[in-house]
VEXMI-85210 format. One record per residue (C-alpha): residue in one letter; x, y, z. Coordinates in steps of 0.001 Angstrom, whole numbers, plus 500000, padded with zeros to 6 digits. Each point is the difference from the previous one (the first is absolute). Example, Ala and Ser with C-alpha at 12.3 -4.5 7.8 and 13.67 -1.06 7.14 Angstrom:
2
A512300495500507800
S501370503440499340
# end
This chain:
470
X914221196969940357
X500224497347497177
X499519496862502239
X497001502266501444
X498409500267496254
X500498496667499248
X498043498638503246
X497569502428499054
X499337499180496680
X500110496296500722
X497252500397503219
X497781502159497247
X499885496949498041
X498822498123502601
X503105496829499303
X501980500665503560
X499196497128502251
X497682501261502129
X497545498595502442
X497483498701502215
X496876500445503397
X498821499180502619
X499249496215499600
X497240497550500856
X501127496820501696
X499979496933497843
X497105498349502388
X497603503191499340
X500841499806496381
X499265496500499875
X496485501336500949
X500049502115497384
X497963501206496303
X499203498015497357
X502331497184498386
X500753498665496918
X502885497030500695
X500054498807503735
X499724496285501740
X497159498341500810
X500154497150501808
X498062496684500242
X499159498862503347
X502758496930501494
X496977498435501457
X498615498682496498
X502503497659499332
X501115502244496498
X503233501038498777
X501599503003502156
X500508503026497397
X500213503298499787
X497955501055497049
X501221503618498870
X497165501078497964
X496978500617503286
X500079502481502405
X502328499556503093
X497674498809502554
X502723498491502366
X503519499484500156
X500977496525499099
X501131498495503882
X503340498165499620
X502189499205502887
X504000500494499628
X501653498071502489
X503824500973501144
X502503497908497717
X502389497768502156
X503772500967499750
X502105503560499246
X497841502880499234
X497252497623500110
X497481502443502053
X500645503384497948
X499774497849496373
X496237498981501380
X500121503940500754
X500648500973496343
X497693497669498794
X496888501555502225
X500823503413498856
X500135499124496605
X496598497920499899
X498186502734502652
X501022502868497409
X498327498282497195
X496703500647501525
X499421495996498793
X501164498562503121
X499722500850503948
X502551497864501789
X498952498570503394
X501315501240503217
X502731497054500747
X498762500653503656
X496846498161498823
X502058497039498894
X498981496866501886
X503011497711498305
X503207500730499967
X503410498564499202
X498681499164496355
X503088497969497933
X499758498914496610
X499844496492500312
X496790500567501119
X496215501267498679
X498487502450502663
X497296498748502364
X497507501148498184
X497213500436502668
X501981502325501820
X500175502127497518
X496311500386498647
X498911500668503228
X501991502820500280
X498068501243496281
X503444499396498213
X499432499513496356
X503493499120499121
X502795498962502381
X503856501310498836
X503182498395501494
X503855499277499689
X503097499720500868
X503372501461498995
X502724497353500077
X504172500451499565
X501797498259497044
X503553498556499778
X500957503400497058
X499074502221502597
X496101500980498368
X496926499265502025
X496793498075498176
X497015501869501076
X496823497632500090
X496249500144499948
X496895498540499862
X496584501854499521
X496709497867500830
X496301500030500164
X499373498553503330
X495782499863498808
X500913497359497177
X502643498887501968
X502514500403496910
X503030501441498895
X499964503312497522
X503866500092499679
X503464499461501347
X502752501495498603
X504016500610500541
X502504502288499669
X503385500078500269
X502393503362500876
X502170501670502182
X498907500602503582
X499926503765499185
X497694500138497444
X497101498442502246
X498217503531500193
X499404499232495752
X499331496246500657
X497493501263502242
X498271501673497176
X500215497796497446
X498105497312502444
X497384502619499712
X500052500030496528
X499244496501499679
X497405500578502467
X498026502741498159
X500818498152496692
X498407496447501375
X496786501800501874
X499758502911497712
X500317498377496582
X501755503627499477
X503541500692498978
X502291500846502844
X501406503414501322
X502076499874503272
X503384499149498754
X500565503447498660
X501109503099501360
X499296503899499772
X502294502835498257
X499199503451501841
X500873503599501067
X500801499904503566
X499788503417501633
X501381501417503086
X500829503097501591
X498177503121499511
X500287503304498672
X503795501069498646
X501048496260501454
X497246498222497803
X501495496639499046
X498564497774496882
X501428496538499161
X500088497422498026
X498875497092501891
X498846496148499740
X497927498123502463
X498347496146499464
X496210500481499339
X499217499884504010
X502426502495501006
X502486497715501023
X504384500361498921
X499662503834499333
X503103501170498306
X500999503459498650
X501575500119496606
X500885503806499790
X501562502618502689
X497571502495499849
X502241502419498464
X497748500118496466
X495635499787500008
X499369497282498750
X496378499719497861
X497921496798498166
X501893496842500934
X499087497384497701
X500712496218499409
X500491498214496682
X499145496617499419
X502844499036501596
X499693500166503478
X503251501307500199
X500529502973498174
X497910503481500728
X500004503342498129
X499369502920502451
X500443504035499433
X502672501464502677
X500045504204499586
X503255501689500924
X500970503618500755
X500383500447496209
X498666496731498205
X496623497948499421
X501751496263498716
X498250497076499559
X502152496888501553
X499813496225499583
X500887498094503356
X500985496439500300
X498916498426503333
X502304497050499920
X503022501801498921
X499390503538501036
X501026501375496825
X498161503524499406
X499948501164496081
X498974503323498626
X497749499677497284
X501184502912498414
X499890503903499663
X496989501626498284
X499074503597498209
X497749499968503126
X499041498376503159
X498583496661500017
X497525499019501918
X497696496825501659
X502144497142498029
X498470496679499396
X501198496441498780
X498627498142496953
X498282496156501392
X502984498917498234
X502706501918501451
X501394501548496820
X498980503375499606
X498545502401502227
X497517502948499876
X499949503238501718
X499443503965499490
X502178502733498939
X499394503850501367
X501251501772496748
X499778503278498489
X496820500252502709
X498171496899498391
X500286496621501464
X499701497060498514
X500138496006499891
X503042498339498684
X501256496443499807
X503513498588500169
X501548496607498816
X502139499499502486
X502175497979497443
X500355502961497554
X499369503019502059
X498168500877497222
X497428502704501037
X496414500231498509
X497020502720500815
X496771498427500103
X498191503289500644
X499937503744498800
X497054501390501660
X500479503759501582
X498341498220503210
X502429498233502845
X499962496192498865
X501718498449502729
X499353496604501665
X500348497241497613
X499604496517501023
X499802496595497865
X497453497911499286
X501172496282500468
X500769499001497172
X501929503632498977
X497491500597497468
X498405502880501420
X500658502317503131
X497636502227501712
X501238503735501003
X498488503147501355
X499711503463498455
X498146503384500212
X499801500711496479
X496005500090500937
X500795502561502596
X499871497514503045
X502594496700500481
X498040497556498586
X501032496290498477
X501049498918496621
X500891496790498750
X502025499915496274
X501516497119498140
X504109499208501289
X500721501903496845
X498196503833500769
X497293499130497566
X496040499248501071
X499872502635503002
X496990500895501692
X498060500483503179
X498644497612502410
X499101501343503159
X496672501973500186
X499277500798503768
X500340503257501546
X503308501167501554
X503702499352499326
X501691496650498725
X503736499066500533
X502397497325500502
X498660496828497951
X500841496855500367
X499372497391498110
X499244496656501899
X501978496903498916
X497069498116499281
X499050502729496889
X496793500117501708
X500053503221502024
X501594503254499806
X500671501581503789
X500040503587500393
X500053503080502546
X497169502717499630
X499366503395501840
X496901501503500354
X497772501410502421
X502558500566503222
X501366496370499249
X502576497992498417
X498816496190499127
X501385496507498483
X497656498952497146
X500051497621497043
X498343499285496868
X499556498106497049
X503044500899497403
X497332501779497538
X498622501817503461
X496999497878500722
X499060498626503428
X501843502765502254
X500157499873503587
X501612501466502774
X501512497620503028
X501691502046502429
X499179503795500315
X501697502293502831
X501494503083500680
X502822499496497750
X501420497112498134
X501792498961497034
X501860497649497419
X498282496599499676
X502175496970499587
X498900496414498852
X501125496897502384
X500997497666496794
X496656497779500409
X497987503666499020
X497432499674502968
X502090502318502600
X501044503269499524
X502747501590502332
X499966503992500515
X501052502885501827
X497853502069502237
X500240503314501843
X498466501037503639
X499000503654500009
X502758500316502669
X502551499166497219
X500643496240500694
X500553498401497034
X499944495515500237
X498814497444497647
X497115497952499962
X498462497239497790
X496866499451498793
X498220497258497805
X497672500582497016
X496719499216502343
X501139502734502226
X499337498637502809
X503307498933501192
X502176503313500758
X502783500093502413
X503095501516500324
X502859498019498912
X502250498382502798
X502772502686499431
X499194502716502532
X502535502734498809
X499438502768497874
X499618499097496145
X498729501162496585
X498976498313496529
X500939496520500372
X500350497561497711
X499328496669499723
X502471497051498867
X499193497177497626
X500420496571502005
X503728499491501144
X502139497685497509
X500117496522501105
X503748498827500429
X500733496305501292
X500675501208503392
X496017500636500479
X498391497745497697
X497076498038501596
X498937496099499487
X496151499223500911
X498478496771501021
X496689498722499084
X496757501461500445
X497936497378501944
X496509501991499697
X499619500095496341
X500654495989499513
# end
């Protein structure tokens, strides 16, 4: 009866990860509303620099052809790399069917004829190649076969099992080099898996890379697990795990596997959240039939209330720099958000359409603030300006939930609900146009993004000239 309460009380609030609908392919969203960041590009046959210009409309994916790299795993890293670029909605990578060279080494530019007149606007190879210590160097070169130059080659060195992450950071470079944008793939996703149904309902704690790819489940199903979070540290995540006769907040190493309560509270904590820095986190307390927003140094365990309205504060989420964080409330009668000063002080409203507001997140960039609202039969991803101007919605659907940034703040992963029950997630960017479901196909709820995996000397890169800006 008290687990049932608590579930209860937590869905009222509208902080469970919930979900999602039924979706739009990425090619008809590509076809899609108005934009405000998308690529543009500038036709190969005058002779200019190949770029992809985010700040037009997206009039046509850039064309760039990823050829199989030579040697172990060679095929399926070219694989990773497509599905990385073709997700962006920046990129549409060219059938390799199409492909009228082959055998491409790297000792060697591309013939570039053969390439242009199969509309390629940038040609992608390598090759994976065994060292004496037992790591592989993974290889590549991107070109522009209409100037007839090279954009970039790089290297990397690592084990021969951690191609599937080499695979991504070669997109990285990619999107960096063409995009002029910071880079997103090497990351992964924290989320609730779900399984089972009824009395044998399942929710986990699981971790996937950004595509879907190394899925791994970090709990046994035997608590529900709620708002998975990562700190700055790609490493650690805070998540909320309900038991037959407990609501705990826990901290969970992902290296180590350590799990640490964060403490017992006069109440039950809810939707926790990490400071940019790491040190402290935020989250709500249910008490005495109030709730609301605290913050923690994680250092002190000191505890601090930042709010004493009658209304449910709940929600909090930091600004970059930890100045500020944005949360939602009903103190006005519907959930609306409020952004205050780190300290409690300078709280007031910023959202002003019609309907109801919840989980906020503030992008990385300090530009944005993401958000779900409700209203009129439908659930929505929005975001605004951070004093409420400029709102817009970019996905709408049946049902769907919990906005999360990508760490270069122009995607936003989510969950999303069929009306048959399915729940997935999908990503979207801030034009709105690109929406597809992400490359995990199970069952899932209120993801959450990582910051860009630490570099360690096993994966560093090295990156040769650049012939087409000399």
């Amino acid at each position: 009866m008290r687990l049932n309460l608590l579930l209860t009380t937590v869905a009222a609030m509208g902080i469970a990860a919930a979900s999602l609908v039924q979706a739009q392919t990425a090619t008809q969203s590509l076809n899609g509303g108005p934009s405000r960041q998308q690529a543009q590009q500038q036709p190969a046959q005058d002779g200019g620099p190949i770029e992809v210009e985010i700040d037009q409309g997206v009039l046509r994916p850039f064309q760039i052809a990823v050829a199989p790299f030579s040697g172990q795993n060679g095929a399926s890293i070219a694989e990773v790399v497509s599905g990385d670029l073709r997700r962006s909605g920046f990129f549409e990578p060219i059938n390799p069917a199409s492909f009228i060279e082959t055998g491409l080494t790297l000792a060697n530019a591309p013939n570039f004829p053969q390439w242009t007149q199969i509309g390629a606007q940038a040609v992608l190879y390598g090759s994976v190649t065994p060292r004496a210590d037992g790591r592989n160097d993974f290889g590549f070169r991107l070109y522009d076969p209409y100037r007839q130059c090279q954009l970039v080659s790089y290297n990397f060195t690592a084990t021969p099992e951690q191609w599937r992450r080499i695979g991504h950071k070669i997109a990285d470079v990619v999107y960096e080099r063409m995009t002029g944008e910071s880079a997103f793939f090497d990351t992964r996703i924290v989320f609730v898996a779900e399984s089972g149904t009824g009395l044998n309902r399942l929710s986990r704690l699981a971790i996937v890379d950004q595509d879907g790819g190394n899925p791994n489940f970090l709990t046994d199903g035997s608590e529900i697990i709620l708002t998975p979070r990562f700190s700055s540290n790609p490493d650690e995540i805070i998540y909320m795990a309900l038991g037959e006769d407990y609501s705990r907040i826990y901290l969970y190493n992902l290296t180590t596997g350590r799990r640490e309560n964060l403490g017992e509270f006069d109440g039950q904590p809810l939707a926790p959240r990490y400071s940019p820095d790491g040190t402290k986190v935020a989250f709500s307390i249910i008490r005495g039939g109030n709730t609301d927003v605290y913050v923690m140094d994680l250092q002190t365990r000191r505890l601090s209330r930042l709010t004493t309205d009658p209304g449910i504060d709940t929600s909090p989420s930091f600004n970059p720099d930890g100045t500020r964080i944005v949360f939602n409330s009903d103190r006005s009668g519907t959930p609306r958000l409020y952004v205050m000063n780190a300290d409690g002080s300078g709280q007031r409203p910023i959202s002003r359409g019609g309907g109801s507001y919840t989980a906020p997140a503030w992008s990385p960039r300090g530009d944005l603030i993401a958000f779900t609202r409700s209203g009129g039969g439908q659930f929505g991803i929005g975001v605004m300006a951070p004093d409420g101007s400029g709102e817009r919605m970019i996905s709408r659907s049946y049902f769907e939930e919990g906005p999360s940034w990508a760490p270069n703040g122009r995607y936003l992963m989510f969950s999303r609900q069929t009306r048959g029950g399915d729940t997935n997630l999908w990503m979207v960017d801030l034009s709105g146009r690109v929406v597809a479901q992400s490359g995990y196909q199970g069952r899932g709820s209120d993801p959450a993004w990582s910051p860009l995996l630490s570099e360690t000397p096993a994966n560093l890169g090295r990156g040769g000239p650049d012939s087409c800006d000399t």
